[in-house]
N, C-alpha and C positions, 0 to 999 in steps of 0.2 A: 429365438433371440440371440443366439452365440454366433448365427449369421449375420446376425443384423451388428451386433458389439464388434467382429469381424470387419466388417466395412469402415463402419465409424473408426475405429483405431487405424487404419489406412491414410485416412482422408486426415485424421489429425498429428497425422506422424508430419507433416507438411509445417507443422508448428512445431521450432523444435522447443524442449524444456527450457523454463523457467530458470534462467541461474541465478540465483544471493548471491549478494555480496555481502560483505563480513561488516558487520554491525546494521546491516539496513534494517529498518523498521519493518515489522510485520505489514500486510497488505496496503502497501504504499502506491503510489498513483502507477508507479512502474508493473507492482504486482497487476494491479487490480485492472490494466489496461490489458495484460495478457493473458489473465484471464476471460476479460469479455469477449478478446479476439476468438480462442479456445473454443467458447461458446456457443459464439454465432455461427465459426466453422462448422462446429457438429451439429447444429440447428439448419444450418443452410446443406448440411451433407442428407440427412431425415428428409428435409424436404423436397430434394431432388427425389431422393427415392422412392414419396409418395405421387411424384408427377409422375416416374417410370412405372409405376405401377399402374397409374387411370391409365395409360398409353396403353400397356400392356396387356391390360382387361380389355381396353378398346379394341384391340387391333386384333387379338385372339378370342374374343367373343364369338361363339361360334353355336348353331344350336345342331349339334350333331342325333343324323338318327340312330346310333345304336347305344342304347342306355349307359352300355357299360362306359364309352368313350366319353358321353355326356357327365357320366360321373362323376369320369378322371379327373375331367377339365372343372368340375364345380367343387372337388376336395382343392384341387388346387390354385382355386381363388378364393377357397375357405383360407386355406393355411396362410395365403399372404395377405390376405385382411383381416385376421388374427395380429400376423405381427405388424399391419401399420399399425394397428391399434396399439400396440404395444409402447410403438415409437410416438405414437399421437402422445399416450402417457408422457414420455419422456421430453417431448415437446414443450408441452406444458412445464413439465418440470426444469428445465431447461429455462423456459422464461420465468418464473417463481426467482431460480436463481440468478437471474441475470437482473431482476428486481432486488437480489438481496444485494448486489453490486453496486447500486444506484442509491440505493438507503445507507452503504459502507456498512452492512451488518454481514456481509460475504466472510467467510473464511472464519467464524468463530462457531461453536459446537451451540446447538439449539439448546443440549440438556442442562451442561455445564458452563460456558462459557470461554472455556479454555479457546487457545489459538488451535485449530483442526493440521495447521500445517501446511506448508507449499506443495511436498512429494506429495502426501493424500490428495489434495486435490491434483494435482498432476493427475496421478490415476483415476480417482474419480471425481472428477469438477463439481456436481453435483451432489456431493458430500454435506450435511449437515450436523454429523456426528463425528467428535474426537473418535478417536481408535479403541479408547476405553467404552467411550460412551457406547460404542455401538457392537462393541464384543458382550458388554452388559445388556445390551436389546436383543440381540442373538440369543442369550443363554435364556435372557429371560423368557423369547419367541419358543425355542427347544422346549420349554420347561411346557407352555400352553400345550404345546401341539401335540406332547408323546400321550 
């Protein structure tokens, strides 16, 4: 995934950040149009790369005779259909939030309510949780797992 998070941050550097202005209302028509954009960029960058990729199983699809080569080639369309999958997730999630845009429920924390912030979502658009809220989902994730 850090190859895939890697591209994605590429492609949306092409957007540059969000500026405030000094008194503007939290997720304002202005916010909330640059974040859609945000969005559909990285949704439209995901699905270029799930076309690259049928292309790419097409086109090297190959039924080689010697096992080991046949292997090589079959972990290595395991591994990148593992991470479309990943981004399939993300896809999805992606549209959820592009839904929460539409309903104007974008940009406030699920637990709490609070405002989650411009910079947070900057970094992560996809963001449902304040910083609080989700350092308390962390701790509390830590606490299950150990």
């Amino acid at each position: 995934m850090p190859e895939t998070q890697a591209k994605t941050s590429f492609a949306l550097r092409d957007i540059p950040a969000y500026q405030e202005s000094a008194g503007e209302e939290y997720m304002n028509d202005r916010q909330r149009d640059h974040f859609r954009e945000l969005l559909l960029a990285w949704k439209r960058e995901l699905m270029e790369e799930v076309d690259r990729t049928v292309s790419h199983m097409k086109d090297e699809a190959a039924n080689f005779p010697d096992p080991a080569d046949r292997a090589s080639q079959e972990e290595e369309f395991s591994l990148e259909l593992r991470t479309r999958d990943r981004e399939r997730k993300l896809i999805k999630k992606i549209d959820s939030t592009l839904e929460l845009l539409e309903s104007e429920d974008y940009g406030y924390c699920d637990a709490c309510g609070v405002e989650i912030g411009v910079r947070r979502l900057e970094a992560r658009p996809t963001a449902t949780l304040c910083v609080d809220c989700k350092t308390i989902d962390e701790i509390k994730e830590k606490q299950t797992t150990v």
